[in-house]
N, CA, C and O atoms as CSV, one atom per row, in Angstrom:
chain,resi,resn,atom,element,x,y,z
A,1,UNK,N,N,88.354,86.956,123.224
A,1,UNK,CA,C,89.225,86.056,122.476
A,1,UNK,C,C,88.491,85.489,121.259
A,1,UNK,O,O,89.031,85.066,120.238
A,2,UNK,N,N,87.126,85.544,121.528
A,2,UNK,CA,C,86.489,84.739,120.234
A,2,UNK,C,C,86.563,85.709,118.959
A,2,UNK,O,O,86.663,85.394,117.773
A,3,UNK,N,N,86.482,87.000,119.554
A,3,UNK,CA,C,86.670,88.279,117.918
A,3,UNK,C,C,88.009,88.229,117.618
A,3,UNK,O,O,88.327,88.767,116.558
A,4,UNK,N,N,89.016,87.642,118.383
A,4,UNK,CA,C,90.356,87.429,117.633
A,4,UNK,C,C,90.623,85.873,116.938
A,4,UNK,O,O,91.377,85.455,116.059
A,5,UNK,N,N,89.866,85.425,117.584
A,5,UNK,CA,C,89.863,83.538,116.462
A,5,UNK,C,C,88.945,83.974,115.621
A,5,UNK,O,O,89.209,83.197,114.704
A,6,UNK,N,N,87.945,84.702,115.159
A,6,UNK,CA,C,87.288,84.685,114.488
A,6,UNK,C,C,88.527,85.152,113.055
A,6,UNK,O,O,89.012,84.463,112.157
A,7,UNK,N,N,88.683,86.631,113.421
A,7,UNK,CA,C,89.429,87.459,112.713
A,7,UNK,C,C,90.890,86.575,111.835
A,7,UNK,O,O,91.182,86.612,110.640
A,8,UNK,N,N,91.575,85.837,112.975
A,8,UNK,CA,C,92.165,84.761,112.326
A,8,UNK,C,C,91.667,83.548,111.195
A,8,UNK,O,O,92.117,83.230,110.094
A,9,UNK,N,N,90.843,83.180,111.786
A,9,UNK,CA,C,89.831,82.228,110.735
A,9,UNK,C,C,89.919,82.941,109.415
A,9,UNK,O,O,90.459,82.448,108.424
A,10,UNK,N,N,89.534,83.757,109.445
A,10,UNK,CA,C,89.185,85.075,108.286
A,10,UNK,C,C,90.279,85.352,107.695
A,10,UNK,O,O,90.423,85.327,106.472
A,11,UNK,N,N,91.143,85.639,108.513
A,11,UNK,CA,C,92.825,85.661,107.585
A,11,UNK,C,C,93.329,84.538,106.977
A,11,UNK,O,O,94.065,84.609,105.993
A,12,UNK,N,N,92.948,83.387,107.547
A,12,UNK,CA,C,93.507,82.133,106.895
A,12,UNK,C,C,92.329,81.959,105.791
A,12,UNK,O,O,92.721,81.237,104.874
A,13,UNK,N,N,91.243,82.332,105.651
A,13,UNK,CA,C,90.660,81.979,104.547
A,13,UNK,C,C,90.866,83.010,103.493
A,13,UNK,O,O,90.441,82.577,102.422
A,14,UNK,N,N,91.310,84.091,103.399
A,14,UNK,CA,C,91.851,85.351,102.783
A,14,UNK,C,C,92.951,85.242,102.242
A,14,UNK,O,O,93.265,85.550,101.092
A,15,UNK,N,N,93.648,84.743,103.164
A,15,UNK,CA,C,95.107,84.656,102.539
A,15,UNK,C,C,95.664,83.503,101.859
A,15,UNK,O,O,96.654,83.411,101.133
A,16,UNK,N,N,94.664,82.489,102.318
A,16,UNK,CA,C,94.609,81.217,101.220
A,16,UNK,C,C,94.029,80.725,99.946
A,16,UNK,O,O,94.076,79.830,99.102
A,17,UNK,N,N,93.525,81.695,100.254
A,17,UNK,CA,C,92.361,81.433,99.303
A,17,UNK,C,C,91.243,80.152,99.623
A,17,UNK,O,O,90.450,79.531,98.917
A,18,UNK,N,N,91.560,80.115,100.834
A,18,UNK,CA,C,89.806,78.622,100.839
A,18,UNK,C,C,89.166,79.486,100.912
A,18,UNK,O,O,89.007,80.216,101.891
A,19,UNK,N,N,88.379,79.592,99.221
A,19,UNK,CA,C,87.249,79.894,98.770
A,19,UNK,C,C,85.777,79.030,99.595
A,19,UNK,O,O,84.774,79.661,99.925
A,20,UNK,N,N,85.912,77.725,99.782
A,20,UNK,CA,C,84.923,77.231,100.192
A,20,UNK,C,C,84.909,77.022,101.444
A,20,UNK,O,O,84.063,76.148,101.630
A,21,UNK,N,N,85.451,77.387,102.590
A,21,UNK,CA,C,85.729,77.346,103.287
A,21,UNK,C,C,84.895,78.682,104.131
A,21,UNK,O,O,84.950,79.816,103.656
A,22,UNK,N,N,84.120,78.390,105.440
A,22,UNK,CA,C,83.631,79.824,106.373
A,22,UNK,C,C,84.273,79.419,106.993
A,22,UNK,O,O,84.726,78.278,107.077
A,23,UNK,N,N,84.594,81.283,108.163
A,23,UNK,CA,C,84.970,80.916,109.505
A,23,UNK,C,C,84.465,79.883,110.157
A,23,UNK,O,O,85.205,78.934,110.416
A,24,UNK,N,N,83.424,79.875,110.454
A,24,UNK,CA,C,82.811,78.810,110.913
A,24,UNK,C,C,82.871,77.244,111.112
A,24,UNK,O,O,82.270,76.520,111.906
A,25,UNK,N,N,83.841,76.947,110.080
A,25,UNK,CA,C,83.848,75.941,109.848
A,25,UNK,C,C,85.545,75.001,110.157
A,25,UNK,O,O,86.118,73.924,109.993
A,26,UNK,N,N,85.669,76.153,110.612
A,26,UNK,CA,C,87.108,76.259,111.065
A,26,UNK,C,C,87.418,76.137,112.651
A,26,UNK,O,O,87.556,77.141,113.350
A,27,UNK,N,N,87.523,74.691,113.203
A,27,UNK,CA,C,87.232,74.425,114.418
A,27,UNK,C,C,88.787,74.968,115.318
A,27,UNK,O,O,89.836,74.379,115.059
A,28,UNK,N,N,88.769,75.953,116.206
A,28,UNK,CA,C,89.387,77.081,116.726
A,28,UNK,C,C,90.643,75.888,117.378
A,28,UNK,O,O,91.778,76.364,117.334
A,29,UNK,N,N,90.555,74.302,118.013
A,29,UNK,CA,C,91.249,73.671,118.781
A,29,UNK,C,C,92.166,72.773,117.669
A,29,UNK,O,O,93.265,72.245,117.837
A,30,UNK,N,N,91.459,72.797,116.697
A,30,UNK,CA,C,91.999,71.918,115.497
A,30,UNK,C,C,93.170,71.916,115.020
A,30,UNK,O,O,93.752,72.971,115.271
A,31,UNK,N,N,94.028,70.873,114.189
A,31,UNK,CA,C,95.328,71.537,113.786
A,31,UNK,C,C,95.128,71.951,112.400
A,31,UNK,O,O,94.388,71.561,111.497
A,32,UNK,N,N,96.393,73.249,112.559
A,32,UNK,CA,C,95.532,73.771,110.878
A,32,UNK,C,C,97.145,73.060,110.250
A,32,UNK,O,O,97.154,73.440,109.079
A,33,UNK,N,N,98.063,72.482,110.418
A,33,UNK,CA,C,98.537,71.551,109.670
A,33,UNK,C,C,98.752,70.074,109.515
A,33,UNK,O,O,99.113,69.580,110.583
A,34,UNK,N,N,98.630,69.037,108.343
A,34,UNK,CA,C,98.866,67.828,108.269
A,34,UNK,C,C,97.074,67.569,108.129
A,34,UNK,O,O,96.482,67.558,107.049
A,35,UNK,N,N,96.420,67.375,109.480
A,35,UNK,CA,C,94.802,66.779,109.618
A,35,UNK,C,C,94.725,67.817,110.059
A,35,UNK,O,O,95.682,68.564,110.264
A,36,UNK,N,N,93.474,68.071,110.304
A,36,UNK,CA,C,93.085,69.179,110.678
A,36,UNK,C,C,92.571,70.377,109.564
A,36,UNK,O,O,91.676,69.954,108.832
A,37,UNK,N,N,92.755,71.022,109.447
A,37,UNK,CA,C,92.611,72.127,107.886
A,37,UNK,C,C,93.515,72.160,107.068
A,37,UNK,O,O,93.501,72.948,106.122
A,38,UNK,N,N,94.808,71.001,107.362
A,38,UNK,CA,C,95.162,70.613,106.183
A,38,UNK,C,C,96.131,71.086,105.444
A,38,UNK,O,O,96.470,70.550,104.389
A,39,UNK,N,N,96.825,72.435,106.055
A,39,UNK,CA,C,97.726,73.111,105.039
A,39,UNK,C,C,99.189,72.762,105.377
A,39,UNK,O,O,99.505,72.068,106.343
A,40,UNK,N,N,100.186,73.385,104.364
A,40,UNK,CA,C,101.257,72.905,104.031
A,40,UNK,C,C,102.577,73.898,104.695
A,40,UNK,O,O,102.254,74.896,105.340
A,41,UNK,N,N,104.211,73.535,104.481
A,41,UNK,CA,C,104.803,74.368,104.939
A,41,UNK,C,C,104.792,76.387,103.705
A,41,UNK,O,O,105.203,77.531,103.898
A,42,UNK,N,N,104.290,75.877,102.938
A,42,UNK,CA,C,104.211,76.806,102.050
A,42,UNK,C,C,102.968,77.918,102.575
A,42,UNK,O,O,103.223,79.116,102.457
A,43,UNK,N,N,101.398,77.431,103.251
A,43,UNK,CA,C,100.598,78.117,103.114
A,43,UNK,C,C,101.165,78.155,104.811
A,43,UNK,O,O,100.311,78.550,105.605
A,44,UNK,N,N,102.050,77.908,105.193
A,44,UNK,CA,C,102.650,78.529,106.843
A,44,UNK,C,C,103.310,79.666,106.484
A,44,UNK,O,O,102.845,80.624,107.102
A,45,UNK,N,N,104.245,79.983,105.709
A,45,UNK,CA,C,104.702,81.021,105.195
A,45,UNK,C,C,103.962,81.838,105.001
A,45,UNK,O,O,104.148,82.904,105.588
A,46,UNK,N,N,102.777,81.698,104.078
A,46,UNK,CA,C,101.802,82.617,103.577
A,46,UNK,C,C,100.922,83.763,104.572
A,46,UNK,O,O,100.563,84.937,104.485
A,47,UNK,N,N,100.793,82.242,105.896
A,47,UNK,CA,C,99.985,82.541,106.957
A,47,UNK,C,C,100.816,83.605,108.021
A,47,UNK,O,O,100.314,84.516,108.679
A,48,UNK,N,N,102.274,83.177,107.966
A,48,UNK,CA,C,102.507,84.107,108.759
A,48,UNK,C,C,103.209,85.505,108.651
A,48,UNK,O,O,103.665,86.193,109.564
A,49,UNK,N,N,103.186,85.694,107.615
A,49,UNK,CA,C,103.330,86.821,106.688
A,49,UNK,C,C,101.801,87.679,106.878
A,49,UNK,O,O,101.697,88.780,107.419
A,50,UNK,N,N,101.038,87.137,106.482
A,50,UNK,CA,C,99.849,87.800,106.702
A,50,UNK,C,C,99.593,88.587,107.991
A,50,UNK,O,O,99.313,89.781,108.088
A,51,UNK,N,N,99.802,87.328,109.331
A,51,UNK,CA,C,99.938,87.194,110.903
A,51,UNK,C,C,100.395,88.290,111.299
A,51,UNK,O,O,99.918,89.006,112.180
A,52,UNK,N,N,102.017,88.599,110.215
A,52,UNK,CA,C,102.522,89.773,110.717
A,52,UNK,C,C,102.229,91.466,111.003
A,52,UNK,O,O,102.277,92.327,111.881
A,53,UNK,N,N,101.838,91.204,109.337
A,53,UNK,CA,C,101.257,92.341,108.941
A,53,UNK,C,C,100.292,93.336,109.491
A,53,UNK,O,O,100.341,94.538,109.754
A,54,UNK,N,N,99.009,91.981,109.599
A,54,UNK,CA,C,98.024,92.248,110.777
A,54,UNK,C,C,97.861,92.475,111.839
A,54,UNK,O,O,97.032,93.252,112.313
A,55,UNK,N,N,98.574,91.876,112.341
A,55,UNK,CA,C,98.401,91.842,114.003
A,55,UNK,C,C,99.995,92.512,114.319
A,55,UNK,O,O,100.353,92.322,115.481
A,56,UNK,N,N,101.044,93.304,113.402
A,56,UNK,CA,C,101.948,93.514,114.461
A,56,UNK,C,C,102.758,92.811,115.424
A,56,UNK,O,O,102.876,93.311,116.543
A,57,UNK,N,N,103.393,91.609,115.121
A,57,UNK,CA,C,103.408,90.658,116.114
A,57,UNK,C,C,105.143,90.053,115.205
A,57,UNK,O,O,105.262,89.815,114.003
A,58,UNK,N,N,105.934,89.983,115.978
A,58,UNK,CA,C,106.730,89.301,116.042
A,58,UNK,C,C,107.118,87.859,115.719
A,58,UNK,O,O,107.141,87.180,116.745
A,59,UNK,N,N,107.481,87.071,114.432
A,59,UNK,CA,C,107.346,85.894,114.552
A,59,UNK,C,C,109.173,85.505,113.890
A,59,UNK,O,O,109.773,86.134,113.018
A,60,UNK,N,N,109.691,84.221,114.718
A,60,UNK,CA,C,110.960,83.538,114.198
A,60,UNK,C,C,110.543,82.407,113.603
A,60,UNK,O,O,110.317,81.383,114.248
A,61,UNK,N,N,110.444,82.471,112.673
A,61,UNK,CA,C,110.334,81.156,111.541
A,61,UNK,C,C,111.034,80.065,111.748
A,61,UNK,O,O,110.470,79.111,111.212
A,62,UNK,N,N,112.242,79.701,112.409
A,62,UNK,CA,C,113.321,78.946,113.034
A,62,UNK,C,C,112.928,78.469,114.334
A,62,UNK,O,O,113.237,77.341,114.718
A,63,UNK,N,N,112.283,79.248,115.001
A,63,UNK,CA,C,111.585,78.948,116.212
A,63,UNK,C,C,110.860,77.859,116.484
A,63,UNK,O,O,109.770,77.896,115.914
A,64,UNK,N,N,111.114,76.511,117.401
A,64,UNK,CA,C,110.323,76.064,117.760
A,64,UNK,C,C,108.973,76.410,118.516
A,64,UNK,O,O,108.240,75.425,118.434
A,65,UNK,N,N,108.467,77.269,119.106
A,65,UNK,CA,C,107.985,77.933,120.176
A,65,UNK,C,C,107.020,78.526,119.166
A,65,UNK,O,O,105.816,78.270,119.184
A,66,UNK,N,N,107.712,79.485,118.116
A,66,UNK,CA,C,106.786,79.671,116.786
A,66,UNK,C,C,106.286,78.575,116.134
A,66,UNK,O,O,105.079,78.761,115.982
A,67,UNK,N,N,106.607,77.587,115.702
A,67,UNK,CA,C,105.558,76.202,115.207
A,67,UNK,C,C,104.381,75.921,116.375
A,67,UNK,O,O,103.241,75.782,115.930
A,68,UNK,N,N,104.552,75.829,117.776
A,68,UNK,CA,C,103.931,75.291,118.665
A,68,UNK,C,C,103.095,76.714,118.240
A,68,UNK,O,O,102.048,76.307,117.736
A,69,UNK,N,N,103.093,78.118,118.222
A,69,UNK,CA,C,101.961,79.026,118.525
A,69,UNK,C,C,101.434,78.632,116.893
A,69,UNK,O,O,100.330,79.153,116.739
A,70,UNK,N,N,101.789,78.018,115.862
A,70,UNK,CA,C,101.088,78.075,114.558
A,70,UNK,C,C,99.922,76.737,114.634
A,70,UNK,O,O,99.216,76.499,113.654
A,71,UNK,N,N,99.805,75.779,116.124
A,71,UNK,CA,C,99.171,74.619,115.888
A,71,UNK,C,C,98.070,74.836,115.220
A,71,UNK,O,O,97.810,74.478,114.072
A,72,UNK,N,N,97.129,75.700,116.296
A,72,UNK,CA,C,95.530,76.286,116.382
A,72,UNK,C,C,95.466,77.522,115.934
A,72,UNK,O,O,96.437,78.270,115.812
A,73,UNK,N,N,93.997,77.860,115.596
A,73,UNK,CA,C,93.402,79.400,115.948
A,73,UNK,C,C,93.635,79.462,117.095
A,73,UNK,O,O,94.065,80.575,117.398
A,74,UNK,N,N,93.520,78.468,118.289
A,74,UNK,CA,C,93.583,79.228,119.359
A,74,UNK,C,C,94.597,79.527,119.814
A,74,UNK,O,O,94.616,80.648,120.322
A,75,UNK,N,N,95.835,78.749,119.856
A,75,UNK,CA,C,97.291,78.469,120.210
A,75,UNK,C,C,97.653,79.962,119.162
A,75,UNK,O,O,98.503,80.708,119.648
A,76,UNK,N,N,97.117,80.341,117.947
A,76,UNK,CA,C,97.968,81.562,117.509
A,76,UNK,C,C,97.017,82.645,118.419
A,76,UNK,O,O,97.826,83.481,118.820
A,77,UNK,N,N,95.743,82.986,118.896
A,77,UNK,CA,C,94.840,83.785,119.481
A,77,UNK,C,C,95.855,83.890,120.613
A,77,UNK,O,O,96.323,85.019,120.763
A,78,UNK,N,N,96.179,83.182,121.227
A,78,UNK,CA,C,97.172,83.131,122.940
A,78,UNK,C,C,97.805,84.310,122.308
A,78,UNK,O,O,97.571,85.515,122.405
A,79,UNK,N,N,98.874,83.470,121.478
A,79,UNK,CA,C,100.304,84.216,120.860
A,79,UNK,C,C,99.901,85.640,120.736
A,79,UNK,O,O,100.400,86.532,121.421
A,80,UNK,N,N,98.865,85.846,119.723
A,80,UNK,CA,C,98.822,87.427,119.270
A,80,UNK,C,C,98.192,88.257,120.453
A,80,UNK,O,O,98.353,89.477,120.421
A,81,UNK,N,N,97.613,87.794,121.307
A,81,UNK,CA,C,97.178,88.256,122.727
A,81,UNK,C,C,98.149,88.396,123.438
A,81,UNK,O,O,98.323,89.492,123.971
A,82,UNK,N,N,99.050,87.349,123.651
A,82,UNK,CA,C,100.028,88.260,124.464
A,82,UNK,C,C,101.264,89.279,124.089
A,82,UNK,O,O,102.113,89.732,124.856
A,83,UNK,N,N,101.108,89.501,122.682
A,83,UNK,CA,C,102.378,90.302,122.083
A,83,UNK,C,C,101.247,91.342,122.273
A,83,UNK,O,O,101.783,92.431,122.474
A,84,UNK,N,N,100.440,91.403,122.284
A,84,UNK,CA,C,99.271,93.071,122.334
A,84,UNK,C,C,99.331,93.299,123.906
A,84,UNK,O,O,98.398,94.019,124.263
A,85,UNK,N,N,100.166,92.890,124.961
A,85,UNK,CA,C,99.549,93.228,126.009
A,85,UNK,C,C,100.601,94.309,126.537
A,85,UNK,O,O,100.388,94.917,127.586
């Protein structure tokens, strides 16, 4: 699971462009909207467009259930783990 939060980390800094930003620095339990890393409903779009692409994975934008898997790296790591199984 950690080479798939990593890989995520990596997509959100790719597809956002946080230039200054490492994986690393990107705490996996954190929220990546509001506090947390901070991004907006715009770079959610961005993110899960990317999400899709990559990982093959199914997402409803309308979905509550989809906001709850966008909290974390890890909460999306679950998500894309269990659409691969």
């Amino acid at each position: 699971m950690e080479n798939l939060e990593h890989s995520i980390k990596t997509l959100i800094i790719e597809c956002l462009n946080l230039e200054e930003i490492q994986p690393e620095d990107i705490d996996s339990n954190a929220s990546l909207f509001v506090e947390g890393l901070g991004l907006d409903s715009i770079d959610a779009l961005e993110l899960g467009i990317a999400i899709k692409k990559k990982f093959q994975v199914t997402l409803n934008a309308d979905s509550r259930e989809t906001r709850d898997h966008f909290s974390s790296v890890k909460s999306l790591a679950r998500f894309i783990a269990s659409q691969s199984d």
